[in-house]
C-alpha positions in Angstrom: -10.4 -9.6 3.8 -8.8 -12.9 4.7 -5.7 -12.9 6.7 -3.9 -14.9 4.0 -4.8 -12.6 1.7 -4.1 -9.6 3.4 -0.5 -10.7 4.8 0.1 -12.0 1.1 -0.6 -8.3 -0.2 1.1 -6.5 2.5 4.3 -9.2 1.7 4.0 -8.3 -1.7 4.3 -4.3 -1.2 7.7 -4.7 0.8 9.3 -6.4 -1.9 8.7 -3.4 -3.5 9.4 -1.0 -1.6 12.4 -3.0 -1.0 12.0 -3.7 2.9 11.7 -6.4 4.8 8.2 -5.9 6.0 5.4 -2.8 6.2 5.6 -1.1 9.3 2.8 1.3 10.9 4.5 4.0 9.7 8.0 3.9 8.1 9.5 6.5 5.9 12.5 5.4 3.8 14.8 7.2 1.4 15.1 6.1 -1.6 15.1 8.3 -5.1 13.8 5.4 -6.8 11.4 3.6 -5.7 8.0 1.0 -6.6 5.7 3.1 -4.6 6.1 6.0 -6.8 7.9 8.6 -9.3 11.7 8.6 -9.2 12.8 11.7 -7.4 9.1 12.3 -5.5 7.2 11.6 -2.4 5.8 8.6 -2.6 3.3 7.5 -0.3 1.7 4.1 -0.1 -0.9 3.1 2.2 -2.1 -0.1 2.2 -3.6 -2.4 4.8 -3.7 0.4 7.8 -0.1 0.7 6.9 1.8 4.0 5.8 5.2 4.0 4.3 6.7 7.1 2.4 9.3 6.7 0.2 11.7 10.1 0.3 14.3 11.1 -2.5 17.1 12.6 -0.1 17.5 12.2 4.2 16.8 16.2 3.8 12.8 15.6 3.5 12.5 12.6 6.4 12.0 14.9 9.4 9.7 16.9 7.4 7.6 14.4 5.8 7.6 12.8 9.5 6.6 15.8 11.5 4.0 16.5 8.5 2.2 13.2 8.8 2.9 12.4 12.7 -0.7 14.3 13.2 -2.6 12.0 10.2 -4.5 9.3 12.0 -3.6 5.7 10.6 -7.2 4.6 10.8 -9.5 6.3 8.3 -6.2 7.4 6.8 -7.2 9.6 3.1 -5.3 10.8 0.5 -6.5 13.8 1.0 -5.7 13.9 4.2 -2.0 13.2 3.7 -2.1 15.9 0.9 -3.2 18.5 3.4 0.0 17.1 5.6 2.5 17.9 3.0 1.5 20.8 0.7 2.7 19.6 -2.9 3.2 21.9 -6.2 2.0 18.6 -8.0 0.4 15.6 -7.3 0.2 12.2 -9.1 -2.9 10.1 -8.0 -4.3 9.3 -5.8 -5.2 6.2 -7.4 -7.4 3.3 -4.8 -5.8 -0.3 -4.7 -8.1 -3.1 -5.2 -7.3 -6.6 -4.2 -9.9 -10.0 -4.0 -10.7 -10.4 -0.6 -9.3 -14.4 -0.5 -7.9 -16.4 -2.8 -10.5 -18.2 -4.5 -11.1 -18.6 -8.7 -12.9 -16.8 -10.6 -15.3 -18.4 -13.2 -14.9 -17.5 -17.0 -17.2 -15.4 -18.9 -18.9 -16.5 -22.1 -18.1 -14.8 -25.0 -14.5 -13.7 -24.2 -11.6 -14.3 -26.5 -7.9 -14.3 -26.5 -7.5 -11.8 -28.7 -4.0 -11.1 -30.9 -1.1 -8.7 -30.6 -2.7 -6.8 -34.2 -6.3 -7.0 -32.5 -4.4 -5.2 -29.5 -2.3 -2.5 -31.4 -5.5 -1.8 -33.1 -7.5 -1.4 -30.2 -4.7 0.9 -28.6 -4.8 2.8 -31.5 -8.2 3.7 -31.2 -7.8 4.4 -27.9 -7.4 8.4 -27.2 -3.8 9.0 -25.6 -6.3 10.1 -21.8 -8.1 6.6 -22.2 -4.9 4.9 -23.0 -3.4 6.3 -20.4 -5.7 5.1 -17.6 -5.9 1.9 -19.2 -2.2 0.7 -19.2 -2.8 -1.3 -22.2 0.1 -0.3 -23.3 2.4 -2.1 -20.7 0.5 -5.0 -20.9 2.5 -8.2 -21.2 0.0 -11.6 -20.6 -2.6 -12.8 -23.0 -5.1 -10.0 -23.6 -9.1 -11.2 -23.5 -11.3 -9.3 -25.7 -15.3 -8.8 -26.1 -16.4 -8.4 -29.6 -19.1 -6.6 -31.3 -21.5 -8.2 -34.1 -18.4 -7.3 -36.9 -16.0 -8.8 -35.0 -14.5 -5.9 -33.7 -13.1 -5.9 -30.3 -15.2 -3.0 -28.0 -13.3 -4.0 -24.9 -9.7 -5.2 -24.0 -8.2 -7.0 -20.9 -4.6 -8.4 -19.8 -2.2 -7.8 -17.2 1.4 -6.7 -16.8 3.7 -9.0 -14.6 5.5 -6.5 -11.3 7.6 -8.1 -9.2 6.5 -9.9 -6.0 4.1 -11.9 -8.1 1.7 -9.2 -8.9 -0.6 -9.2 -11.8 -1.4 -5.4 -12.3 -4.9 -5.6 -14.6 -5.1 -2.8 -17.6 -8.4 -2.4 -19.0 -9.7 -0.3 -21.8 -13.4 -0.2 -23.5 -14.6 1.7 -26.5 -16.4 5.0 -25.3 -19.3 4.2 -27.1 -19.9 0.3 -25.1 -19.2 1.5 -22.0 -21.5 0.3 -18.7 -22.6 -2.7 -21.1 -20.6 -5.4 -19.5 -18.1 -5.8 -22.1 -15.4 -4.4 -19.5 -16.7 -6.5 -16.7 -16.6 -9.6 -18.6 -12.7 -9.0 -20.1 -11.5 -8.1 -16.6 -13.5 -11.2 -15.2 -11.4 -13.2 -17.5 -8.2 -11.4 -16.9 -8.3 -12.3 -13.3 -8.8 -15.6 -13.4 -5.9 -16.0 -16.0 -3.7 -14.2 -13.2 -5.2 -16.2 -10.5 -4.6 -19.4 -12.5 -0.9 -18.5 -13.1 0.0 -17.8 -9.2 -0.2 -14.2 -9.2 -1.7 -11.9 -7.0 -4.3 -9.4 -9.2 -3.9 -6.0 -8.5 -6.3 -3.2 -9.7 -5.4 0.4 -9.3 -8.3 3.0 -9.9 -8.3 6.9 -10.4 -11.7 7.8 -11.8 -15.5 6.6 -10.2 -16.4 4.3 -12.9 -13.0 1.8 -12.8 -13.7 1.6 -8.9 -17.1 0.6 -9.7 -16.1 -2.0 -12.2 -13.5 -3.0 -9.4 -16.3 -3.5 -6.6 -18.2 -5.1 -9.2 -16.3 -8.0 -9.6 -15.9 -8.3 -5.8 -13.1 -6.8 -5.5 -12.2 -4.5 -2.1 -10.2 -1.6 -1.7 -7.3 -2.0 0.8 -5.4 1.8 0.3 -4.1 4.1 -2.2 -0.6 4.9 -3.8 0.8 8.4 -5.0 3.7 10.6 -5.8 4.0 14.4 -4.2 6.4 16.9 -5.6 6.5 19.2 -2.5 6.1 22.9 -2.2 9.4 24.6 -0.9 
């Protein structure tokens, strides 16, 4: 990844997290926080960089005897989840970024689509898919791939964080899945974010939507997740 890129990310996370830059390893205390559930652990590494947002100054000598034996390089989730034995875990979800800061070129066949295209996507949408997609926080123009009938089979935008991030949510139709339709929305997505200033952001739980991530050439640079600990 270029340095520009990376320094702009890592810049982008400590606004975030509130601080004034990412150290090694930092642990904070806040109870609510950007890296992850109000009132959890939340870890965020990103770049070769851990910080762990704490809710009380109780849990910081814990949480930093816990993770003072996790190597920073290689760092895994599940490595830090071995650390710090949690009664629930939310995550780990991989962060995506474009390695530099170069355009993307438009897909043909995309549209901007309209708010009633989107609630009617959504709706179709079962509550685990909508979930993962975020299509329901989305807040930019939404791109859209139609079918012959001019039904939209897959659905694109982004919702604006702070620290001029572009957060991408993404949702196709089971049934048009691994045809491209996805690749071509997110494509388009991406470039709108890119063309606005913003820095897109993709964050990926399950195989397939770190697939589509690589596919469009985008690189994982960490992970993000809340820990509700064991007593």
């Amino acid at each position: 990844m270029q340095t520009e890129q990376a320094e702009r990310i890592e810049r982008a996370w400590a606004e975030l997290a509130s601080i004034p830059r990412l150290e090694p390893r930092q642990i904070i205390v806040r109870s609510r926080s950007m890296l992850g559930r109000e009132g959890w652990v939340a870890v965020l590494f990103v770049g070769g960089r851990l910080a762990v947002a704490v809710p009380e100054h109780a849990l910081v000598a814990r949480v930093e005897d816990a993770l003072s034996e996790v190597p920073l390089i290689g760092m895994t989730a599940e490595a830090v989840i071995s650390a710090l034995p949690s009664v629930e875990v939310l995550g780990p979800a991989a962060l995506f970024y474009l390695p530099g800061t170069g355009k993307l070129e438009q897909e043909p066949n995309v549209v901007r689509a309209a708010r009633a295209e989107l609630d009617a996507f959504r709706r179709a949408l079962s509550e685990l898919d909508l979930d993962e997609s975020g299509l329901r926080d989305v807040d930019s123009d939404v791109f859209a791939v139609r079918d012959d009938t001019s039904a939209p089979v897959a659905m694109c935008g982004y919702r604006r964080w702070p620290a001029h991030i572009a957060h991408v949510c993404i949702g196709t139709a089971p049934d048009h899945r691994r045809l491209g339709a996805g690749r071509r929305v997110a494509r388009a997505a991406i470039a709108d974010a890119i063309g606005n200033g913003l820095l897109p952001q993709w964050r990926a739980k399950p195989d397939p939507s770190k697939a589509l991530a690589r596919s469009l050439g985008l690189e994982e640079w960490g992970f993000q997740m809340s820990l509700r600990l064991a007593d």
